[in-house]
N, CA, C and O atoms as a Maestro MAE file, in Angstrom:
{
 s_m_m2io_version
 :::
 2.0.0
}

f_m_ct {
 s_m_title
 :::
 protein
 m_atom[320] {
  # First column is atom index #
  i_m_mmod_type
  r_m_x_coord
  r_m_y_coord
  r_m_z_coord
  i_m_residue_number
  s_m_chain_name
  s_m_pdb_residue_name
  s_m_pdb_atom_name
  i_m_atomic_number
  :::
  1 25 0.843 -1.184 0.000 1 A "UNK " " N  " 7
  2 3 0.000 0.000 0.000 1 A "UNK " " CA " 6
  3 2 0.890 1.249 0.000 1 A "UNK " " C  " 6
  4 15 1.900 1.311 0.700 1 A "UNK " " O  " 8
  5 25 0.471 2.281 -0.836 2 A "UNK " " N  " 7
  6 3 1.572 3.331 -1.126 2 A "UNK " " CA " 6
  7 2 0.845 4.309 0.066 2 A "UNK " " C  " 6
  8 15 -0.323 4.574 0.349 2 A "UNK " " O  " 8
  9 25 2.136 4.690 0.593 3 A "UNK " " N  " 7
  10 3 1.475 6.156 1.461 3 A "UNK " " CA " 6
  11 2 1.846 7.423 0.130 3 A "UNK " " C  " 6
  12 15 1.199 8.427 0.428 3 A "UNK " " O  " 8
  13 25 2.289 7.557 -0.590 4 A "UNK " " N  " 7
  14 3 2.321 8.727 -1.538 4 A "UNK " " CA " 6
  15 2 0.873 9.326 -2.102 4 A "UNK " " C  " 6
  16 15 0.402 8.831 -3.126 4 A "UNK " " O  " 8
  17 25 0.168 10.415 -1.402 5 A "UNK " " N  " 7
  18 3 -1.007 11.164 -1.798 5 A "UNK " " CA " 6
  19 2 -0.769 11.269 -2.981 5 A "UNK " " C  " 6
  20 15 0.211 11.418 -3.711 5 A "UNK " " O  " 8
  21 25 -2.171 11.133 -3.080 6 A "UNK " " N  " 7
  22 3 -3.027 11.278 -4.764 6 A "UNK " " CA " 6
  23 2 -3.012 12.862 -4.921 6 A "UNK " " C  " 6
  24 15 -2.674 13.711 -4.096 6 A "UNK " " O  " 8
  25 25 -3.511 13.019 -6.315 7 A "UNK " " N  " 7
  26 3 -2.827 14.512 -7.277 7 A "UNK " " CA " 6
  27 2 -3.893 15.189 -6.034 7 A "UNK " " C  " 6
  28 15 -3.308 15.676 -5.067 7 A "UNK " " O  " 8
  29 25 -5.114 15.223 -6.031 8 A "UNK " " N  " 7
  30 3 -6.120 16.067 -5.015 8 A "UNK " " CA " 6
  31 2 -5.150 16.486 -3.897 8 A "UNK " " C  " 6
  32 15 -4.375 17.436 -4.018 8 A "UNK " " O  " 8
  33 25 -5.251 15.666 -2.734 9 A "UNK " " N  " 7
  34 3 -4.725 15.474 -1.706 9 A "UNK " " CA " 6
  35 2 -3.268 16.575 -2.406 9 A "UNK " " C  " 6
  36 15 -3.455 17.770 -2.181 9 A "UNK " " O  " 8
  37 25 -2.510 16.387 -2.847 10 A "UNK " " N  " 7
  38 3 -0.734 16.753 -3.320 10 A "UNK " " CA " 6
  39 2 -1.021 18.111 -3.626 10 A "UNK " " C  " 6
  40 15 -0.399 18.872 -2.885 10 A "UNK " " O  " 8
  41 25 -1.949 18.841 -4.693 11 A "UNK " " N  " 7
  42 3 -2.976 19.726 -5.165 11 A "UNK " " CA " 6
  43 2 -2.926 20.647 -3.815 11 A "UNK " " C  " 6
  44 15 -2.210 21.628 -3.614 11 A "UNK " " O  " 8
  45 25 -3.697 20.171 -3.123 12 A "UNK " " N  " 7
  46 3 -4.195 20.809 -1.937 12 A "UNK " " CA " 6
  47 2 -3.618 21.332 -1.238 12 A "UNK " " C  " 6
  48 15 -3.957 22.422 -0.777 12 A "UNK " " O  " 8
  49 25 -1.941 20.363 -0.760 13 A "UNK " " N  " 7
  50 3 -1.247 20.874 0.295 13 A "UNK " " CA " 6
  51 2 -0.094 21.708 -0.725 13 A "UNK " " C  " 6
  52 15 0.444 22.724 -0.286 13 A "UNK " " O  " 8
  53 25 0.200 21.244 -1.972 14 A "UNK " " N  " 7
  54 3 0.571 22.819 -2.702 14 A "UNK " " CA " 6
  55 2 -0.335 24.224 -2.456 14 A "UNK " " C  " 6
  56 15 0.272 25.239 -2.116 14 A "UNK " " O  " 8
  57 25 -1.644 24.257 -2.614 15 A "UNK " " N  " 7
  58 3 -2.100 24.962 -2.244 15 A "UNK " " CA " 6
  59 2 -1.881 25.877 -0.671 15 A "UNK " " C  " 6
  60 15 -1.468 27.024 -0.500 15 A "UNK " " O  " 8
  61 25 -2.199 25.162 0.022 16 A "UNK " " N  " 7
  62 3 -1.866 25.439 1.432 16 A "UNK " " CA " 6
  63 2 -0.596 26.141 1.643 16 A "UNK " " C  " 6
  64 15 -0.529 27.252 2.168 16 A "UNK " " O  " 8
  65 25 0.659 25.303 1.118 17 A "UNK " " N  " 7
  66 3 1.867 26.025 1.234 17 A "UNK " " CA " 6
  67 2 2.209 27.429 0.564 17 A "UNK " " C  " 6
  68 15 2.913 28.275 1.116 17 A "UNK " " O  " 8
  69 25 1.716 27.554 -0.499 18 A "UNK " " N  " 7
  70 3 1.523 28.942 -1.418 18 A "UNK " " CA " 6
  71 2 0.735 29.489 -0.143 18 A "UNK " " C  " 6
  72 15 1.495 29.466 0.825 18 A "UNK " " O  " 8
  73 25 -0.489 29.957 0.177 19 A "UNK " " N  " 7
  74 3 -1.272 30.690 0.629 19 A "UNK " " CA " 6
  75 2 -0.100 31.184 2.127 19 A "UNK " " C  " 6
  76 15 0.404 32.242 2.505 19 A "UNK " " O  " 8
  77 25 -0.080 29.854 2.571 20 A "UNK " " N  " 7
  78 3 1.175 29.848 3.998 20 A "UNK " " CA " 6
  79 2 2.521 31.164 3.273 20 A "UNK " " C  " 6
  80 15 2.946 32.150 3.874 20 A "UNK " " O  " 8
  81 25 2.885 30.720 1.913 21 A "UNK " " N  " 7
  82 3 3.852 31.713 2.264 21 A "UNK " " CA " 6
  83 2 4.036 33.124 1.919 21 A "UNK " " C  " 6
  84 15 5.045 33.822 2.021 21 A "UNK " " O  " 8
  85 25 2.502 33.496 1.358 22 A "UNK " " N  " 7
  86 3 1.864 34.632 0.748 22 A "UNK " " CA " 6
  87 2 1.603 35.229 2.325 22 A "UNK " " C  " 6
  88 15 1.378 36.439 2.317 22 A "UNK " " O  " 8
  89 25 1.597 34.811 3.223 23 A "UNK " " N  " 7
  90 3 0.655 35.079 3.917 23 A "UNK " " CA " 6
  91 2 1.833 35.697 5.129 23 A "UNK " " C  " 6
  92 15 1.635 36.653 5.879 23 A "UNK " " O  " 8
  93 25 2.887 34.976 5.068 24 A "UNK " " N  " 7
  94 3 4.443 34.703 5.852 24 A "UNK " " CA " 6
  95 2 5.213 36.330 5.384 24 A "UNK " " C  " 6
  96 15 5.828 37.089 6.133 24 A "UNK " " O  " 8
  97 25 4.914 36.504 3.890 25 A "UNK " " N  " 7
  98 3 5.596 37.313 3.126 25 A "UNK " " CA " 6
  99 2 5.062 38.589 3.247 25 A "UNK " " C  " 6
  100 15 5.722 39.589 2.965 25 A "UNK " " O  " 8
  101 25 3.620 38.641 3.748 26 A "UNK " " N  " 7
  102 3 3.266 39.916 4.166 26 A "UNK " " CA " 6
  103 2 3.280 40.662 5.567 26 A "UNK " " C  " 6
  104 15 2.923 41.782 5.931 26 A "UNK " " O  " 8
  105 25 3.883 39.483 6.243 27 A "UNK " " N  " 7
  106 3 4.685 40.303 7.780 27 A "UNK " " CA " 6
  107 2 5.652 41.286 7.996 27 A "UNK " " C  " 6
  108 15 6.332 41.534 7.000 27 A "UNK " " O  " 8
  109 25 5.937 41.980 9.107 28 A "UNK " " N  " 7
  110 3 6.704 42.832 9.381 28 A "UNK " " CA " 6
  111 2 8.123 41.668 9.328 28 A "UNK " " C  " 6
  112 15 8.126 40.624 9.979 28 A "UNK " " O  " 8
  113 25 9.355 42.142 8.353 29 A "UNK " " N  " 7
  114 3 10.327 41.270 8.875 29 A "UNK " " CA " 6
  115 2 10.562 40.585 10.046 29 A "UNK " " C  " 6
  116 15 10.528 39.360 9.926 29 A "UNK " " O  " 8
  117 25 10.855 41.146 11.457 30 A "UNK " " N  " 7
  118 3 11.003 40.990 12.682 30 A "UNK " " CA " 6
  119 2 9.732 39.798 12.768 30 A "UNK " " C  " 6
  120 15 10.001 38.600 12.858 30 A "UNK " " O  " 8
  121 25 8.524 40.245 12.730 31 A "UNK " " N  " 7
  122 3 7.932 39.094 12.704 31 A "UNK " " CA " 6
  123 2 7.474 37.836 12.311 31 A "UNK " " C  " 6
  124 15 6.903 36.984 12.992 31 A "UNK " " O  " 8
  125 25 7.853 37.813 10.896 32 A "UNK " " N  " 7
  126 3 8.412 36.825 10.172 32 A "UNK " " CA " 6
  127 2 9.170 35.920 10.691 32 A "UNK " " C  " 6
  128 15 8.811 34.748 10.802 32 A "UNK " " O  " 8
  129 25 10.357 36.386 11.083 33 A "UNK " " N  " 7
  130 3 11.784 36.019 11.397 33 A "UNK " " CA " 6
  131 2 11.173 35.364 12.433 33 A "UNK " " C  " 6
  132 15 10.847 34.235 12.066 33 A "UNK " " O  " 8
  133 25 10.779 35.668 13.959 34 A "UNK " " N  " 7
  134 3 10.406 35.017 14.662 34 A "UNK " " CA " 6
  135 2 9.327 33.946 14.926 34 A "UNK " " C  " 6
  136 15 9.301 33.213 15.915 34 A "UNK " " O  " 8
  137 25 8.286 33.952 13.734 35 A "UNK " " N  " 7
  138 3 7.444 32.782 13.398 35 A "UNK " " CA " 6
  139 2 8.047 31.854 13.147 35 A "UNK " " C  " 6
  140 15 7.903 30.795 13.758 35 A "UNK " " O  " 8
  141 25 9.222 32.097 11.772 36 A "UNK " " N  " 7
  142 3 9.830 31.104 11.248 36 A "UNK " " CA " 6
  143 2 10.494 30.773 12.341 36 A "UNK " " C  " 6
  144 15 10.389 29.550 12.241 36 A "UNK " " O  " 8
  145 25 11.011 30.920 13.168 37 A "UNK " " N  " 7
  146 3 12.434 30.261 13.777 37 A "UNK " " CA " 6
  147 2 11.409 29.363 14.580 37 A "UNK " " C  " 6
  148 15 11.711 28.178 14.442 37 A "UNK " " O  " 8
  149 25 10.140 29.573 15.485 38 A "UNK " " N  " 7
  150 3 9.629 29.178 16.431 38 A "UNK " " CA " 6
  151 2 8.908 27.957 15.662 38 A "UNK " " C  " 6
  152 15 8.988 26.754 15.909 38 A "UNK " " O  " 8
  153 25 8.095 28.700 14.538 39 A "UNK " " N  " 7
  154 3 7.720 27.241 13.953 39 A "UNK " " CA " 6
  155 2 8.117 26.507 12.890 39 A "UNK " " C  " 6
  156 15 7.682 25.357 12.840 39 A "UNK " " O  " 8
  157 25 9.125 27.033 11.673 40 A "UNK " " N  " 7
  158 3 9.596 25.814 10.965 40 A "UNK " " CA " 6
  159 2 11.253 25.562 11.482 40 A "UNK " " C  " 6
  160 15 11.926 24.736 10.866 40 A "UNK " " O  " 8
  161 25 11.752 26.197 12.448 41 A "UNK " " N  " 7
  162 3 13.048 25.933 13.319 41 A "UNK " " CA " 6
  163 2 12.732 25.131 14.836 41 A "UNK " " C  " 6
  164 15 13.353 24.386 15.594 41 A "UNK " " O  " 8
  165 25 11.750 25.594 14.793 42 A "UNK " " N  " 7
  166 3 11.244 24.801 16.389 42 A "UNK " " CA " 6
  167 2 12.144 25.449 17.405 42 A "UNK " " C  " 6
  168 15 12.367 24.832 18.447 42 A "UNK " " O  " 8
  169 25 12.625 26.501 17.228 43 A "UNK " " N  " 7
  170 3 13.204 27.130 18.708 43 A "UNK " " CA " 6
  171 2 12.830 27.414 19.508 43 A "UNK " " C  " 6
  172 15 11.599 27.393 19.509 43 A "UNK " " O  " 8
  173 25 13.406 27.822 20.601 44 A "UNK " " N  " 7
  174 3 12.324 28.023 21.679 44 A "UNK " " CA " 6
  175 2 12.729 29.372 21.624 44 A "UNK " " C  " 6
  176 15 13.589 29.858 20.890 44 A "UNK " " O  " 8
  177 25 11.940 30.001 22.575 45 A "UNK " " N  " 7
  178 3 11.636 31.433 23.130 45 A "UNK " " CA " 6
  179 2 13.150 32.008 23.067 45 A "UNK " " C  " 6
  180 15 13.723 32.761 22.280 45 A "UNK " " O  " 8
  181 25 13.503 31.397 24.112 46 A "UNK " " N  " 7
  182 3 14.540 31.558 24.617 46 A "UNK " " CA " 6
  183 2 15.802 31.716 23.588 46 A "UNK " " C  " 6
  184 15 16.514 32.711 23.453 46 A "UNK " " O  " 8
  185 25 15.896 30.323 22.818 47 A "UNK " " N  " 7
  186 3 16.693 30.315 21.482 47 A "UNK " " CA " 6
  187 2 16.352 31.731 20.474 47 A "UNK " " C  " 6
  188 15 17.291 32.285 19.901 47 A "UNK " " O  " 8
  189 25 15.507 32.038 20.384 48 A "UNK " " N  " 7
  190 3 14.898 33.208 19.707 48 A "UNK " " CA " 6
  191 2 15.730 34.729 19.982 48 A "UNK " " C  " 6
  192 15 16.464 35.559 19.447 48 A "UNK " " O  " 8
  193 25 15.084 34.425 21.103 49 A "UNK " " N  " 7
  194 3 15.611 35.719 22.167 49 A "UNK " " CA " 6
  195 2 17.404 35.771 21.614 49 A "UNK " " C  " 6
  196 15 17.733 36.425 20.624 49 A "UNK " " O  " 8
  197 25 18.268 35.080 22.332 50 A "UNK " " N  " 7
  198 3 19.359 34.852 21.969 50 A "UNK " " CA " 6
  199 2 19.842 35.254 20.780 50 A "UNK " " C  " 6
  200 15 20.591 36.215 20.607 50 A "UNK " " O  " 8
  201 25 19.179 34.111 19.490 51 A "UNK " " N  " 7
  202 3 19.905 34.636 18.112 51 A "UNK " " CA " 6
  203 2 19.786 35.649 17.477 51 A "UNK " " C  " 6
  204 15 20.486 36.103 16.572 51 A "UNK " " O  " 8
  205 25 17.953 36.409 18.436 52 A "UNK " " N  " 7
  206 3 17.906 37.999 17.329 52 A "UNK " " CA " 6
  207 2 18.351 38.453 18.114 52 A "UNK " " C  " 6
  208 15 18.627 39.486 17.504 52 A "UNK " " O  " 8
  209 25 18.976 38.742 19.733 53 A "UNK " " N  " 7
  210 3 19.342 39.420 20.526 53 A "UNK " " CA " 6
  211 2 18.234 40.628 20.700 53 A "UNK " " C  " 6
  212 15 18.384 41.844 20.579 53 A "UNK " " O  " 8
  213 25 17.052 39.838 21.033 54 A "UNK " " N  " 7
  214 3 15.633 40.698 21.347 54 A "UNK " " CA " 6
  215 2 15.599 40.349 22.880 54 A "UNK " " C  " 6
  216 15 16.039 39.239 23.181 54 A "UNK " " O  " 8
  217 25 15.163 41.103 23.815 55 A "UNK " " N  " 7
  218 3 14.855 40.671 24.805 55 A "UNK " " CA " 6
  219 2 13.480 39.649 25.255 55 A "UNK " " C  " 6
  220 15 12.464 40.289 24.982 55 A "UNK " " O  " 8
  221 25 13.239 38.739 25.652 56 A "UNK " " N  " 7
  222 3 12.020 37.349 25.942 56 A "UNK " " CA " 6
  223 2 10.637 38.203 25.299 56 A "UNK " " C  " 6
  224 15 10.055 38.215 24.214 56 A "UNK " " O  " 8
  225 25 10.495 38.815 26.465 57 A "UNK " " N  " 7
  226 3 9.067 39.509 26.013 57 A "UNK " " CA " 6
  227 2 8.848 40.218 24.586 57 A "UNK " " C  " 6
  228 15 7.750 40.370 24.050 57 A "UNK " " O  " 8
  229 25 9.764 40.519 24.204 58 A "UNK " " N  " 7
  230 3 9.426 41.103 22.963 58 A "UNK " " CA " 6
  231 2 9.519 39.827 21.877 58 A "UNK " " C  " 6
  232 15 8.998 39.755 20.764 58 A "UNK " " O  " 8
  233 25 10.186 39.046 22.429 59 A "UNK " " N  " 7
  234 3 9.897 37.485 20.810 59 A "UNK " " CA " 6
  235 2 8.325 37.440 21.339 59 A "UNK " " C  " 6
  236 15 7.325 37.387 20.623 59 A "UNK " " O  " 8
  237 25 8.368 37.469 22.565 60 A "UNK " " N  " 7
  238 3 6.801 36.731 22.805 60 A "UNK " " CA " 6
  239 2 5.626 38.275 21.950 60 A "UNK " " C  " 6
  240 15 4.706 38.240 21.133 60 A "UNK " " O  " 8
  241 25 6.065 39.001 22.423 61 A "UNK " " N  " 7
  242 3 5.113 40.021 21.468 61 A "UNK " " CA " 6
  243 2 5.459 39.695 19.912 61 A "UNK " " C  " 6
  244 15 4.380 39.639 19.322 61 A "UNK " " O  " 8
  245 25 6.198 39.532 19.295 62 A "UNK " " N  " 7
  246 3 6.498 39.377 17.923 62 A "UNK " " CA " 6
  247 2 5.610 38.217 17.374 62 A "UNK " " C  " 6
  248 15 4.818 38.242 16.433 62 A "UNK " " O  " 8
  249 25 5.979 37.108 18.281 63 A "UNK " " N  " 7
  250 3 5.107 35.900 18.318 63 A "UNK " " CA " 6
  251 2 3.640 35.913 18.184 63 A "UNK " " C  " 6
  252 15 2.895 35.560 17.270 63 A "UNK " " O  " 8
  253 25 3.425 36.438 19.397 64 A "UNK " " N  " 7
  254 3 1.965 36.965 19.355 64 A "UNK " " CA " 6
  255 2 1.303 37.273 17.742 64 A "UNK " " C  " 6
  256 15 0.720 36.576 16.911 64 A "UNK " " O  " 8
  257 25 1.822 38.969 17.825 65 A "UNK " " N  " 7
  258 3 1.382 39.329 16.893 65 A "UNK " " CA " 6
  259 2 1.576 39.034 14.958 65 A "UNK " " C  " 6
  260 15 1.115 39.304 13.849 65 A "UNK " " O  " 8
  261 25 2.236 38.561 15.429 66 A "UNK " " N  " 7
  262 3 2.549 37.476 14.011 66 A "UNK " " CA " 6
  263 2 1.506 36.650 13.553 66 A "UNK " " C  " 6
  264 15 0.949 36.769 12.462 66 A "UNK " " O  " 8
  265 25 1.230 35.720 14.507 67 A "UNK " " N  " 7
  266 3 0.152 34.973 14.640 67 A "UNK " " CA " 6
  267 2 -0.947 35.809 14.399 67 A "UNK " " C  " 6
  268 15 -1.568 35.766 13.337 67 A "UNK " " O  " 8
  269 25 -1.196 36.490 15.229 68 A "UNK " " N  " 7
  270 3 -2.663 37.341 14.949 68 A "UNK " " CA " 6
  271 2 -2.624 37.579 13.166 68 A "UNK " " C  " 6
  272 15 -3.441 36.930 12.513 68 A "UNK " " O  " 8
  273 25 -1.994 38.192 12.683 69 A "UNK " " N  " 7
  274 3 -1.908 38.796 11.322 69 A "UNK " " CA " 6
  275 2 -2.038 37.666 10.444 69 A "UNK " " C  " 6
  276 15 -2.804 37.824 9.494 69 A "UNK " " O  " 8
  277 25 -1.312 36.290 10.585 70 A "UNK " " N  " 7
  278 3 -1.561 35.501 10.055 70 A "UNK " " CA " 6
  279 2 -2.605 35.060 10.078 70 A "UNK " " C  " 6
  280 15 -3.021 34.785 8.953 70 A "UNK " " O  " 8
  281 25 -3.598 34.745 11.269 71 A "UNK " " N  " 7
  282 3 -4.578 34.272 11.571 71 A "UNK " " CA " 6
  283 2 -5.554 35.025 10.162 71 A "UNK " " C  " 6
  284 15 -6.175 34.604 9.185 71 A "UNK " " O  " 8
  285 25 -5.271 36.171 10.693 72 A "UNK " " N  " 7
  286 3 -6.507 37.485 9.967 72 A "UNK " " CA " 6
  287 2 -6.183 37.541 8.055 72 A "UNK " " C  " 6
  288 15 -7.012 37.769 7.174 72 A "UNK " " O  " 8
  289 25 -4.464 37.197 7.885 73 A "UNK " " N  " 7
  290 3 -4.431 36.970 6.313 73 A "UNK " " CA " 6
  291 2 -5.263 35.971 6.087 73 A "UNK " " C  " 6
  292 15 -6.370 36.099 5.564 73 A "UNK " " O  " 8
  293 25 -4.609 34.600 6.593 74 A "UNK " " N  " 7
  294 3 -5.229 33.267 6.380 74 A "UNK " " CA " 6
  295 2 -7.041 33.411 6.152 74 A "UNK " " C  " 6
  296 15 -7.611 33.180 5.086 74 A "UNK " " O  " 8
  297 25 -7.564 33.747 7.145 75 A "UNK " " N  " 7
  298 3 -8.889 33.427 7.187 75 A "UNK " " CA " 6
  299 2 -9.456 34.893 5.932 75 A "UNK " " C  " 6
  300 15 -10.603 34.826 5.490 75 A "UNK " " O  " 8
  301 25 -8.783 35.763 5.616 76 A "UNK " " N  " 7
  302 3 -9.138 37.206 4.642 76 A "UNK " " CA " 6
  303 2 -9.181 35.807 3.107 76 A "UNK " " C  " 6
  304 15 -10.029 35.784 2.216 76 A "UNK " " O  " 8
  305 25 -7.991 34.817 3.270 77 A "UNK " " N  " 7
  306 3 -7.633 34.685 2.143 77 A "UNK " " CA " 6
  307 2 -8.662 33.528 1.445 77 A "UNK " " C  " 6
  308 15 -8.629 33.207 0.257 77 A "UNK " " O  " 8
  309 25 -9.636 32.949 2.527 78 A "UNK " " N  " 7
  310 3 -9.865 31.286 2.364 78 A "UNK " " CA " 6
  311 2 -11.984 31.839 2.149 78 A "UNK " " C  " 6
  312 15 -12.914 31.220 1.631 78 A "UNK " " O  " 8
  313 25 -11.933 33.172 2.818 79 A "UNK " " N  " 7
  314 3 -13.279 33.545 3.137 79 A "UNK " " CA " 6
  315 2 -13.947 32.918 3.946 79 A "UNK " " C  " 6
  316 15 -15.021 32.439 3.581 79 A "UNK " " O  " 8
  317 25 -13.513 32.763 5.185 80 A "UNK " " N  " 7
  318 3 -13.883 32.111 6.579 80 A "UNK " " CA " 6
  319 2 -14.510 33.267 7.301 80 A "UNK " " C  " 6
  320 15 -14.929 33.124 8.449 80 A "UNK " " O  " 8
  :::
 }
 m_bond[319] {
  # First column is bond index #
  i_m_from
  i_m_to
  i_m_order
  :::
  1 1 2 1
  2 2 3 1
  3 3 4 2
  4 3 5 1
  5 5 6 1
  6 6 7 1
  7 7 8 2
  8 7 9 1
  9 9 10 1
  10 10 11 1
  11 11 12 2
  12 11 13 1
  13 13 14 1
  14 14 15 1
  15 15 16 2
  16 15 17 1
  17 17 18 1
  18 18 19 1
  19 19 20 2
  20 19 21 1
  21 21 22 1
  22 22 23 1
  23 23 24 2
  24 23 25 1
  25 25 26 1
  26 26 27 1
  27 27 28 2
  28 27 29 1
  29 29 30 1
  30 30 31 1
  31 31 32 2
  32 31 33 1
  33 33 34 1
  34 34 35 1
  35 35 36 2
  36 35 37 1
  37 37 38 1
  38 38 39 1
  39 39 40 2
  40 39 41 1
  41 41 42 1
  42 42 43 1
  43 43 44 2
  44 43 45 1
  45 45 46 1
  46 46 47 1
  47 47 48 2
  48 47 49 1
  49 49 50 1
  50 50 51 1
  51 51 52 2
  52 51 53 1
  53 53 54 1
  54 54 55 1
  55 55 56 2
  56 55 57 1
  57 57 58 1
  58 58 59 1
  59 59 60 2
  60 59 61 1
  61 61 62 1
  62 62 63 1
  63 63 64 2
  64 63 65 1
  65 65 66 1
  66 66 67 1
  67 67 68 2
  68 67 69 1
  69 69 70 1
  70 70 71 1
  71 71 72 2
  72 71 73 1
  73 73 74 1
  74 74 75 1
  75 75 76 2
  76 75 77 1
  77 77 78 1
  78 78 79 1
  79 79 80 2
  80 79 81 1
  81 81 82 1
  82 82 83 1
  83 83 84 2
  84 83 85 1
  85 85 86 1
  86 86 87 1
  87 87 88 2
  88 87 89 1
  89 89 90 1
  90 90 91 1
  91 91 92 2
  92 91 93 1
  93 93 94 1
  94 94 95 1
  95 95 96 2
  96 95 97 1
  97 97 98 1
  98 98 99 1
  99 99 100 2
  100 99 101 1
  101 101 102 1
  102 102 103 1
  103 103 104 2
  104 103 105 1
  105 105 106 1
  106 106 107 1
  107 107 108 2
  108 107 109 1
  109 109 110 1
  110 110 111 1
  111 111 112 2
  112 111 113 1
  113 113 114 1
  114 114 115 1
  115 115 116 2
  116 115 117 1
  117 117 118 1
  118 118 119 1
  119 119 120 2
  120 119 121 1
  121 121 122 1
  122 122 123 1
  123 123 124 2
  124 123 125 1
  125 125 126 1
  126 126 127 1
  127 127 128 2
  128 127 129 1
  129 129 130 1
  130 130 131 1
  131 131 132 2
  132 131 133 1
  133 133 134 1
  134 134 135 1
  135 135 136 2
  136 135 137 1
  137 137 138 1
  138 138 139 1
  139 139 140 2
  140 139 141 1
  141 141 142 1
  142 142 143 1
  143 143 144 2
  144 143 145 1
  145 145 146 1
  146 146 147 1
  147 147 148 2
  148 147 149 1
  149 149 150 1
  150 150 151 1
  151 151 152 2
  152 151 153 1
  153 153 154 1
  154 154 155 1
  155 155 156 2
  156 155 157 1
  157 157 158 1
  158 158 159 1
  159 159 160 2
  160 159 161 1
  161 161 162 1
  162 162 163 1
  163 163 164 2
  164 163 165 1
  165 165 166 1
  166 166 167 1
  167 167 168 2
  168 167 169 1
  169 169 170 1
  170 170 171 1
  171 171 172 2
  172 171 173 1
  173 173 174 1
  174 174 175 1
  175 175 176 2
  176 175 177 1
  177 177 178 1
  178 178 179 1
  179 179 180 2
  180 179 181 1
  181 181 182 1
  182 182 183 1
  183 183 184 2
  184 183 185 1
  185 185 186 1
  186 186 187 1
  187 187 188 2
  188 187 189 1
  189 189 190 1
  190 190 191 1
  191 191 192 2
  192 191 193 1
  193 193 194 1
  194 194 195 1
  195 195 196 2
  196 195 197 1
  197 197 198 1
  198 198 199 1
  199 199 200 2
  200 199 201 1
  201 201 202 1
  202 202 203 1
  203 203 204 2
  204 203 205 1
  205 205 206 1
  206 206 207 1
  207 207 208 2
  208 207 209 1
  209 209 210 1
  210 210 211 1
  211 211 212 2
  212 211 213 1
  213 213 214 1
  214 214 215 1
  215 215 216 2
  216 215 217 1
  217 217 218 1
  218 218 219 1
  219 219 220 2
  220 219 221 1
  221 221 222 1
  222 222 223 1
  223 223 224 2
  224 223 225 1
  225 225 226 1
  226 226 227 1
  227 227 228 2
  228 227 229 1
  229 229 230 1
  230 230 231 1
  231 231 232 2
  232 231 233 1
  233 233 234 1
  234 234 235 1
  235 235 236 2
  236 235 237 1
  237 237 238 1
  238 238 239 1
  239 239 240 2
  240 239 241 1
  241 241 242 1
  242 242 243 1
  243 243 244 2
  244 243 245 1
  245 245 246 1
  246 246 247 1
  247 247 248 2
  248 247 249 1
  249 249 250 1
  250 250 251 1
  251 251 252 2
  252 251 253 1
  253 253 254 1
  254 254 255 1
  255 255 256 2
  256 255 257 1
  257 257 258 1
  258 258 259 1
  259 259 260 2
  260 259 261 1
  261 261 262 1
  262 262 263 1
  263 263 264 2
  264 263 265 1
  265 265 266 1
  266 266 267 1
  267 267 268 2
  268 267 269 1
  269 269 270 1
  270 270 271 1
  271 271 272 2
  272 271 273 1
  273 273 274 1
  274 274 275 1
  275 275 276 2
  276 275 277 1
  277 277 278 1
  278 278 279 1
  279 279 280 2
  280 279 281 1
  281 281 282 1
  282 282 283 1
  283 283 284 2
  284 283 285 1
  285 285 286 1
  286 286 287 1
  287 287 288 2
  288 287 289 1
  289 289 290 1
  290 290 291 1
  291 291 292 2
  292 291 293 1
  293 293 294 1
  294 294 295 1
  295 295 296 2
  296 295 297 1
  297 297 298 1
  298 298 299 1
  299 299 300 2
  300 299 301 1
  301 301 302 1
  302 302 303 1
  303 303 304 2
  304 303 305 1
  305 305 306 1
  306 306 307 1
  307 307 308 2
  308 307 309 1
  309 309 310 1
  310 310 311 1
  311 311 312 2
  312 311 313 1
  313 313 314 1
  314 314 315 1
  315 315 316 2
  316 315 317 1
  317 317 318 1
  318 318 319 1
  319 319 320 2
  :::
 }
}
């Protein structure tokens, strides 16, 4: 039994990834930077903090509001 998704399924999550990075690309750099590291780097806070040499609370505000904007592209983009 093949686990390799069918064209739909393959289709789809091309889709997804385009919209994801349309969506990535319209952030404030700074917040970008810190989405990416947290979620396709998996760093932590802390790691964050460190490599942009931001102080904690402010990755966590970057974080935050990153998310929010994404949230609000994402769902602008899908008509949710």
């Amino acid at each position: 039994m093949s686990r390799d998704p069918g064209p739909e399924a393959s289709a789809l999550l091309a889709w997804d990834r385009a919209l994801l990075s349309r969506a990535l690309a319209e952030l404030p750099p700074l917040n970008r930077a810190v989405v990416v590291l947290r979620h396709e780097e998996d760093l932590s806070y802390e790691q964050i903090a460190d490599l942009t040499g931001l102080p904690l609370g402010t990755v966590k505000t970057y974080l935050f509001r990153g998310r929010q904007r994404l949230r609000e592209s994402l769902k602008n983009e899908v008509g949710a």
